[in-house]
C-alpha positions as CSV (number, residue, x, y, z in Angstrom):
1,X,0.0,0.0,0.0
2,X,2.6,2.4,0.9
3,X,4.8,1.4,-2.1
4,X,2.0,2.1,-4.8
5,X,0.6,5.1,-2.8
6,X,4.1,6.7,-3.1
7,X,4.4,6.0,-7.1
8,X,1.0,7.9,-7.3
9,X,3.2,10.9,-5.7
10,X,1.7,10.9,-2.0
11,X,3.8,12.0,0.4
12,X,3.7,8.4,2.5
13,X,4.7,7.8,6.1
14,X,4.1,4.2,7.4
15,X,4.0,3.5,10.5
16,X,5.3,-0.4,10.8
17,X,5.9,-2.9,13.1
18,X,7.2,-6.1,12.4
19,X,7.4,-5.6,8.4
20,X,7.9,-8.8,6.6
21,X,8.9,-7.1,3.2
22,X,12.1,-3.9,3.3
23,X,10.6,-0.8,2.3
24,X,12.2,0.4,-1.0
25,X,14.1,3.2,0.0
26,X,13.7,5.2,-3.5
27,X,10.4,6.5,-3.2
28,X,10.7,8.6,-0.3
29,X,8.5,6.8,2.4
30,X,8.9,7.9,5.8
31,X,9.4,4.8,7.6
32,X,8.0,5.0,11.9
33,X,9.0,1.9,13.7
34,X,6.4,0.6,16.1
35,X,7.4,-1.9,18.5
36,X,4.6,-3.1,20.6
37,X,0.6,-2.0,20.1
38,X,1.1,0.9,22.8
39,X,4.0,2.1,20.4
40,X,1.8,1.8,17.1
41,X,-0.8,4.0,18.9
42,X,1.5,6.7,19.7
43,X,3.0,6.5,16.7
44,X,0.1,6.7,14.7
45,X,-1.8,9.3,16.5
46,X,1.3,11.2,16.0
47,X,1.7,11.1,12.1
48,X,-1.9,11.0,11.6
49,X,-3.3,14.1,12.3
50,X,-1.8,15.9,9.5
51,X,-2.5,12.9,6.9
52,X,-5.1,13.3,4.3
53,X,-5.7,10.2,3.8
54,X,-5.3,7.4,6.7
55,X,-5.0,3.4,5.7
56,X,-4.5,0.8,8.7
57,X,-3.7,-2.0,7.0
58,X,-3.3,-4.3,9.4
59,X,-3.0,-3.9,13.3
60,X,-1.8,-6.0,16.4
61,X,-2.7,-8.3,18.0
62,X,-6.5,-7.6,20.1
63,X,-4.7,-8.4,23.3
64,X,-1.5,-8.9,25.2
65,X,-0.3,-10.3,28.2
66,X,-1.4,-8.3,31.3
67,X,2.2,-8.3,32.9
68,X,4.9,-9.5,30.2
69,X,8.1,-10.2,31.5
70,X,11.4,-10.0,30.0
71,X,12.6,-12.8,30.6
72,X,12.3,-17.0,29.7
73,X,9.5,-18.0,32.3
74,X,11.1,-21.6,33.3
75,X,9.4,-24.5,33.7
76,X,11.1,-25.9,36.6
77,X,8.1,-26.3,39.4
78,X,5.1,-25.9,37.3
79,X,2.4,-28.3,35.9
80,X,0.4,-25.3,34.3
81,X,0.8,-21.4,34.0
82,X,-2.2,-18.7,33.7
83,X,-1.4,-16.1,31.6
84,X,-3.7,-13.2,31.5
85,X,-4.5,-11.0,28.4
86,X,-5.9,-7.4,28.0
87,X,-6.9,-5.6,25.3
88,X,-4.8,-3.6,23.1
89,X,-5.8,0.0,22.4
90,X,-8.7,0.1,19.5
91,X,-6.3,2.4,17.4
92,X,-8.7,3.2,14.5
93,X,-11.1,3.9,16.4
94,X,-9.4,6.4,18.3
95,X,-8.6,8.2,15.3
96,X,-12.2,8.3,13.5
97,X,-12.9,10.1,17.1
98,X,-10.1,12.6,16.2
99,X,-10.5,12.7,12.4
100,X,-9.5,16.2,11.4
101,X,-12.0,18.3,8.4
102,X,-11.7,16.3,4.8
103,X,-9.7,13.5,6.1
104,X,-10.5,10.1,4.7
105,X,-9.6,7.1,7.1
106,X,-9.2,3.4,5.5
107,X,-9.7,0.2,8.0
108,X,-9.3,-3.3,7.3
109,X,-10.5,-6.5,8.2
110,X,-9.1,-9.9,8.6
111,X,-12.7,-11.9,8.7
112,X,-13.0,-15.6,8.6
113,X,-15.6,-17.7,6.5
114,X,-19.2,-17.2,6.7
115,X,-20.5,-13.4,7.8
116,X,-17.3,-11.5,6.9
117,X,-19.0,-8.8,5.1
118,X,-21.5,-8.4,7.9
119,X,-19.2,-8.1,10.1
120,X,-17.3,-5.7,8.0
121,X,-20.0,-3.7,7.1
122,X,-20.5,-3.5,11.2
123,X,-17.2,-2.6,11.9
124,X,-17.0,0.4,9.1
125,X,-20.2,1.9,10.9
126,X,-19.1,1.1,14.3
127,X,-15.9,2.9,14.2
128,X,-16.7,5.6,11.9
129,X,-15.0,4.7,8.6
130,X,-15.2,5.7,5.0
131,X,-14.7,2.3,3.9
132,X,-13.0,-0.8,5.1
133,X,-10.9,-3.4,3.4
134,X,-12.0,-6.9,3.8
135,X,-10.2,-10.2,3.3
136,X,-11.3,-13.8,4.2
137,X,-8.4,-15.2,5.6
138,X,-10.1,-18.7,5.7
139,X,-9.4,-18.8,2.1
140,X,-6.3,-21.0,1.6
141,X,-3.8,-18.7,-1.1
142,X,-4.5,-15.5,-0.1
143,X,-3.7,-12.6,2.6
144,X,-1.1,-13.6,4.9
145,X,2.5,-15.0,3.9
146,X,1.6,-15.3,0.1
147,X,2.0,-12.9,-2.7
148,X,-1.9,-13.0,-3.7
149,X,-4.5,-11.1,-1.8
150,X,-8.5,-11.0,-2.7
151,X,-10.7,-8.5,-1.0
152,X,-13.7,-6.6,-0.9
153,X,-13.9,-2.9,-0.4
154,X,-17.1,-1.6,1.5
155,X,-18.2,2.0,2.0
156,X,-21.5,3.4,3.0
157,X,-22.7,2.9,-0.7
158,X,-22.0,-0.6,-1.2
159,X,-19.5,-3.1,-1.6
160,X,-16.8,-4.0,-4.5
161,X,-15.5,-7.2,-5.0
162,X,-11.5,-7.5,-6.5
163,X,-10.6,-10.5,-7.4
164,X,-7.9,-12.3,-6.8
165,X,-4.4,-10.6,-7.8
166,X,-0.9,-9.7,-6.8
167,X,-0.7,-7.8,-4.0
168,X,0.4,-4.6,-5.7
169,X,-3.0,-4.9,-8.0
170,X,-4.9,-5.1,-4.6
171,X,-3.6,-2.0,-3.2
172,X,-4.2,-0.2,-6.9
173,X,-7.3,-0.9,-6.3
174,X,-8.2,-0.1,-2.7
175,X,-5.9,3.2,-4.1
176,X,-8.3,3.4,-6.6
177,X,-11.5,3.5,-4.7
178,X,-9.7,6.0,-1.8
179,X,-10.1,8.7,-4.6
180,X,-13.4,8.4,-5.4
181,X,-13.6,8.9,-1.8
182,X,-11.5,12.4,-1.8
183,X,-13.5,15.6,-2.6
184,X,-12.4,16.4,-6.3
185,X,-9.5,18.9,-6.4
């Protein structure tokens, strides 16, 4: 997303934790690092006021351990350990709260099998989006760890199907339907 954003000529800064692809470091994209979900909230909130156009991709993880520790938890003694989760901060939605005049903010969703677009189309209203990207990640092939993506882009007037493609034609695409979005110039 950032990638083909930049070739359009956007002035891109991603905000990224734990990339699995480099960044290409000709096309001028400001790269924050994020190290934990606390991190990505600050960072974001940060960066995102002055944006135009806001895409979350992907987030973290919904919760984390209430007390991490920083060191191997041994074994030694124990037949069974209770770890205890907490949410992570609800990032996007935080920053449809503080969505600045003209700004158009992108969400996605990682839904599984039957009812993704519902609960896609619940999410966009829910947090106040102008459309949300959604991919079925019980689909074998696609989304994560592969080079092939298929999603569906919902907005408050409808839905649009894209096929199965290269990730780069995905994000043309989502691109694509950001700009109808925009007010005209």
């Amino acid at each position: 997303m950032a990638e083909r954003a930049a070739a359009r000529g956007a002035q891109v800064t991603l905000v990224a934790c734990n990339l699995a692809v480099p960044v290409r470091d000709d096309l001028g994209i400001r790269v924050v690092p994020a190290e934990s979900a606390l991190d990505l909230q600050e960072a974001v909130t940060t960066v995102a006021g002055d944006a135009d156009v806001v895409v979350m991709c992907a987030a973290v993880a919904d919760f984390r351990p209430a007390d991490p520790v920083d060191a191997k938890v041994k074994k030694t003694g124990r037949d069974s350990m209770t770890l205890e989760l907490v949410a992570t901060p609800d990032v996007l939605s935080g920053l449809t709260a503080r969505r600045t005049a003209g700004q158009t903010i992108v969400g996605f969703a990682a839904e599984h099998g039957d009812g993704a677009l519902d609960f896609a189309r619940d999410k966009l209203a829910r947090k106040g989006l102008d459309a949300i990207v959604v991919n079925d990640i019980s689909m074998p092939g696609i989304g994560f760890d592969t080079a092939d993506n298929e999603v569906t882009i919902i907005t408050p007037a409808g839905a649009q199907p894209v096929p199965r493609a290269d990730k780069a034609q995905i994000a043309r695409a989502i691109l694509d339907a950001v700009d109808t979005l925009r007010p005209a110039p």
